[in-house]
N, C-alpha and C positions, 0 to 999 in steps of 0.2 A: 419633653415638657414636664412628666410627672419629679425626674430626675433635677432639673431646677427650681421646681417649686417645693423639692425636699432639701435641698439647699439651702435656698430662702429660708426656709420657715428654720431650716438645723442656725443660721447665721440670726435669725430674729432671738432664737432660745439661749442664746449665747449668750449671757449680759458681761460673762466676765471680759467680753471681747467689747471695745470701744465702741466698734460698729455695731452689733446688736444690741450695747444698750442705748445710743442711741436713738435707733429707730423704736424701740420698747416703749422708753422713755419721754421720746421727742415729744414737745420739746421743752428745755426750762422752766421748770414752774416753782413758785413760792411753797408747794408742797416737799420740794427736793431732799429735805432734811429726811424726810422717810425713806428713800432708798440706798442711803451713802449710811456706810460705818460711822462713825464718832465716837468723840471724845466728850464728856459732859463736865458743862462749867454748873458748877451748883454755888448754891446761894451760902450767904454765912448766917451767924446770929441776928447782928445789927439793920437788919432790912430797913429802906426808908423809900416813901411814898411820897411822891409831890402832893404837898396842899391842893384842893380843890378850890378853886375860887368863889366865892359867893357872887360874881357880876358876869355874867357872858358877854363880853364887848363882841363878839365874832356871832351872836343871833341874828341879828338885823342885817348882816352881810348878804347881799343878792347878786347875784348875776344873769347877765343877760344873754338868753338862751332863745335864739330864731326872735327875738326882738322883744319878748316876753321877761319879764323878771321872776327870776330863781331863787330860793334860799338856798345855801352856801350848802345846809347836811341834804337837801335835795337833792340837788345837783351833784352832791360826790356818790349820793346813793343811788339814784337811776340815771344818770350820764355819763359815770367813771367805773371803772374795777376794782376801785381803792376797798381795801379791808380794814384799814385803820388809817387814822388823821387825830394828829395831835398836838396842840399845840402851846408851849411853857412859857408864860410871861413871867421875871421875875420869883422867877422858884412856885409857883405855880401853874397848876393845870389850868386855862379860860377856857380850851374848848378840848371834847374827846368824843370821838363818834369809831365806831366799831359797825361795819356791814358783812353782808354778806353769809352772816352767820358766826362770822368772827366775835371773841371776847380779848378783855385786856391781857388774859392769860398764855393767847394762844400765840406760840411759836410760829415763824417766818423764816425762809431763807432769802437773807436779803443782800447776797450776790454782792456787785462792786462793792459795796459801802463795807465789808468786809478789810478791803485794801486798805482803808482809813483807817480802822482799828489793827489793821497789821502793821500800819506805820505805827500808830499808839503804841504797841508792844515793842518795837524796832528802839523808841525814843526813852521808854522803861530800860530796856536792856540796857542804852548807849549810858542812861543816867547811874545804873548802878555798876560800870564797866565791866559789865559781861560780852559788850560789843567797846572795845576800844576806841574806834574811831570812826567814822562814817565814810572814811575815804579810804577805808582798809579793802584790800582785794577780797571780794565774794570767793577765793579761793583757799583764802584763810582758815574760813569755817565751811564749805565744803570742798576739799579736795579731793576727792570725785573728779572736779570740773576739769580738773590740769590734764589728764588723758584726752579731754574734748579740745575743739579748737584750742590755739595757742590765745585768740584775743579775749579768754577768759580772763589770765592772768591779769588784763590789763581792766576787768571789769569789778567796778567797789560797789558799797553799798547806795553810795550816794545817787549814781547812774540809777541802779535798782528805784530808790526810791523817786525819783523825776525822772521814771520812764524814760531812758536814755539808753538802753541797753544795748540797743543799736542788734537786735537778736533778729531773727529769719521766724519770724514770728505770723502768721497770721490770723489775724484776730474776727475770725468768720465763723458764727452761729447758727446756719443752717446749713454748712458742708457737714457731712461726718468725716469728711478723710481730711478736714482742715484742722492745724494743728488745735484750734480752741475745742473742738472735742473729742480728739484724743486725750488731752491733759483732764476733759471735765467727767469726762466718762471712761477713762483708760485707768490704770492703776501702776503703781509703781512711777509717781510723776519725777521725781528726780532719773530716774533711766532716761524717759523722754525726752526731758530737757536737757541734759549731758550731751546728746547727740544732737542738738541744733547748731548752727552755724552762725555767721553773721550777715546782717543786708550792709552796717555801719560800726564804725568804729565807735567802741563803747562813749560816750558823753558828749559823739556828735548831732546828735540829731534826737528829738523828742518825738516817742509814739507810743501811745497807748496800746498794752499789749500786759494780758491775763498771765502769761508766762514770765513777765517780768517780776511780778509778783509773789508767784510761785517760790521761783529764788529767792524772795526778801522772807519769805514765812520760813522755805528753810533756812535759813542764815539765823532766824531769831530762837529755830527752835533746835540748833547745832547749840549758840551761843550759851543757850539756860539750861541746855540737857532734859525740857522738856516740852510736852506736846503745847501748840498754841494753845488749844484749850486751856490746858494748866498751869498755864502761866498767866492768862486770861483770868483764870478763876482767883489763882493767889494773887494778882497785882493791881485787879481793874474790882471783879464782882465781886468780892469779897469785902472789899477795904470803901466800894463805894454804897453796897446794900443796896445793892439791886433785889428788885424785887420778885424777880422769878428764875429757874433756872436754863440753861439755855445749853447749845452745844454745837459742834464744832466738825463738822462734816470730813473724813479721812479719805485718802486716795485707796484701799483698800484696809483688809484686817491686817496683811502680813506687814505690810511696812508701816503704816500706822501714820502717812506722812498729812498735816494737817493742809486741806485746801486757802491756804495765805488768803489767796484773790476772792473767795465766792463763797467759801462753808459756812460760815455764820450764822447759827438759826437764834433767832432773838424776838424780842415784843417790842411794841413801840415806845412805850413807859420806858424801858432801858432802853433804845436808843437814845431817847431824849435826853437821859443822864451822862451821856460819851458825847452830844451837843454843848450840852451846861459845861463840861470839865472842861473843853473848850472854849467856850467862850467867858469863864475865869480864869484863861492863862493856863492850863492846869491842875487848878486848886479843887477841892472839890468839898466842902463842909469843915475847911479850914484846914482842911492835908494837900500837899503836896503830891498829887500823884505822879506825873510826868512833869519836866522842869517846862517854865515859862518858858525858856531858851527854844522850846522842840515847838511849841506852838504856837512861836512867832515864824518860826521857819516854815511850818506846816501854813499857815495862816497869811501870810504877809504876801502878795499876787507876784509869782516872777513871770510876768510877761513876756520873757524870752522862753518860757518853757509853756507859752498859750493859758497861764495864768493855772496852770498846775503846779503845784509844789508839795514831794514830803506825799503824795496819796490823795489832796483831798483836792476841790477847785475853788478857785475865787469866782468871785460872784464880778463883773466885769460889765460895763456899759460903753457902746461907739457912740464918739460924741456926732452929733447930726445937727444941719443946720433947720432954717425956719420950715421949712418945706420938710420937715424929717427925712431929708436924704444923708445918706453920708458925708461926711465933710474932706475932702481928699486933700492931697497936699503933694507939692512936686518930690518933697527928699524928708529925710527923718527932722534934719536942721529945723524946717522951716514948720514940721508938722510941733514941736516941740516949744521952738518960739510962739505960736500962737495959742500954744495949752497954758504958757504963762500969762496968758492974758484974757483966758477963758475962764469963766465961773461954771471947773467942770472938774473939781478937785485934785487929786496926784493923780494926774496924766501919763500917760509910755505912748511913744509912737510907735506904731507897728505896722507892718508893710502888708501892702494889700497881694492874696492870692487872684483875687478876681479881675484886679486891676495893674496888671505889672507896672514897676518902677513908679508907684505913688503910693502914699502913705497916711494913715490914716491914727486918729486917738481915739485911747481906750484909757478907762479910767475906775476903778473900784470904789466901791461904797461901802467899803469893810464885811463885808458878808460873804459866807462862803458855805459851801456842801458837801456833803459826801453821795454819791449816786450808786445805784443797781442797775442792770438791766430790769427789765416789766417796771422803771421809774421808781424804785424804792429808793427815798431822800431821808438824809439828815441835814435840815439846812439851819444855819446860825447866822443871826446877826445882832451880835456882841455890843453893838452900840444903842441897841433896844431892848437889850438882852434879853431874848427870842428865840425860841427856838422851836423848829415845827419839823413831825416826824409823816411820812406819808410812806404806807405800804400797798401793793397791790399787785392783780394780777396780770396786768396787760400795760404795754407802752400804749397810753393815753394821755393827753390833753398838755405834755411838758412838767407843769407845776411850778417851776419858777418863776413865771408871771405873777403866779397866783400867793406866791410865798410873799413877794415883793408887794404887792396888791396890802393885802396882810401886814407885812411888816409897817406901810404905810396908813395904818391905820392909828401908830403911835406915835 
């Protein structure tokens, strides 16, 4: 007994070991930036602040809680985790609320939504041809991978970026022997990933999966010769004046490799400005940062990929009849025919998993998000031009409802 419990406790003390940090650590928190090495993105001269609005249109907003009505900062403050909530009408702030002892200053790691801004960097590289082509093999810029499986070669960046990797991946957050923390708590992540396998051939099949990611952070950070952070800093916080500094979580000291999928420690106030350059095409106080071209691609719903594209997701509605049920359909033909004649905007048929062999519509309202694990959102909707950040500590209540809710109020 005593001889296993001096084990245990040798494999807890262990943190360079996956599984002991793990178990130290468990599990994921928005504090993570403090345990991982990094890279620091710092600010430049030109700092710029959203306006603060003189009208709060979002005061009066309530919700209805056990039947009772709620103020909107009530309710995120004693019925949610959220640490921050923010929200940019037109290049200004209408609402900003900070809990939990949080300020506007204070740093987050806000996990997926990381992915988005690693395609942001992916879209800079391809624009200044430091990445050639997007359909170039992922073994171009790291050949490493060619001693690994042989269906490397046939893996590009494009798969990488819409999750198609088709990789032996599993993407499971309370195993420690699951590969998702080995990669988030192991070091040395390119070793790891060299020795995976495949479940599909690279561009057939769409799955979310943190290790696909991985590969596109290295790919952009072979391409520029340098850390995401610092490519980050000269391409994004620099030239947009961002207003605090931020930093970029590493897979150890020795190798120095940046976490693509998850590191990103940031504020909400910059989040909201990687929102805004989005939902300008790009542009960002009349520059060019990433070409229109990448975030139409990023932005525009491919419904065959479950309305991911490029990192980030569209925002997606099933069309439903009087009765709010679903509306089914015998074949794609027919489900398509009658979206023509639906007042339910560009439609896609899509085939039901719940219901084999019937088919159903789906149809996008331009809006779209970047997400984290514990709910950390960046969500845009460019034709209200909107944009609302939410951080926190716990997966609660969705938010998309609630964004939508929100955005409908303009």
């Amino acid at each position: 007994m005593f001889k296993y419990l001096l084990s245990l406790l040798t494999l807890l003390l262990c943190t360079s070991c996956h599984i002991g940090r793990f178990f130290v650590y468990n599990f994921a928190n928005i504090t993570d930036h403090k345990i991982f090495p990094y890279t620091e993105v710092g600010t430049g001269d030109d700092v710029f602040s959203f306006p603060v609005s003189d009208r709060d249109p979002l005061s009066s907003v309530t919700l209805t809680v056990k039947g009772e009505k709620v103020p909107l900062t009530q309710w995120l403050d004693e019925g949610t985790s959220t640490t921050a909530f923010l929200v940019v009408k037109s290049d200004s702030i209408v609402y900003e609320q900070y809990f939990d002892g949080y300020q506007a200053n204070d740093i987050s790691t806000i996990f997926s939504v990381s992915k988005s801004v690693t395609s942001l960097l992916t879209g800079i590289a391809v624009d200044e041809g430091l990445i050639a082509d997007v359909n170039d093999p992922v073994t171009k810029y790291i050949p490493e991978l060619l001693d690994g499986d042989p269906r490397f070669q046939r893996l590009t960046i494009r798969h990488l970026l819409d999750m198609r990797s088709g990789l032996d991946y599993k993407e499971s957050y309370s195993n420690p022997f699951a590969d998702m923390a080995k990669l988030y708590y192991g070091t040395n992540q390119l070793k790891q990933l060299s020795k995976l396998g495949f479940n599909h051939e690279p561009g057939t099949y769409h799955q979310y999966q943190s290790g696909t990611t991985a590969l596109l952070g290295i790919v952009v950070e072979r391409a520029t010769g340098m850390d995401l952070g610092q490519y980050l800093e000269a391409k994004v916080w620099k030239p947009m004046g961002m207003e605090f500094p931020a930093t970029w979580s590493l897979d150890d000291k020795r190798h120095r490799s940046a976490k693509g999928y998850s590191g990103l420690n940031t504020t909400a106030r910059d989040l909201a400005k990687i929102g805004k350059l989005y939902a300008d095409g790009g542009k960002w106080r009349g520059k060019q940062i990433v070409s229109a071209e990448w975030v139409r691609q990023s932005t525009t719903p491919n419904m065959a990929n479950d309305g991911y594209q490029f990192q980030w997701y569209s925002v997606t509605d099933t069309y439903e009849d009087e009765a709010g049920e679903t509306n089914y359909f015998p074949d794609s033909l027919a489900a398509i025919t009658a979206g023509r004649d639906l007042d339910f905007g560009e439609s896609y048929a899509r085939r039901s998993q719940k219901h084999p062999g019937k088919w159903y519509l789906e149809s996008s309202n331009g809006a779209f998000y970047a997400q984290g694990i514990l709910n950390q959102f960046i969500y845009v909707d460019p034709t209200k031009d909107l944009v609302i950040v939410r951080q926190g500590k716990k997966w609660d209540e969705g938010y998309l409802w609630l964004f939508e809710a929100i955005s409908g109020n303009w």
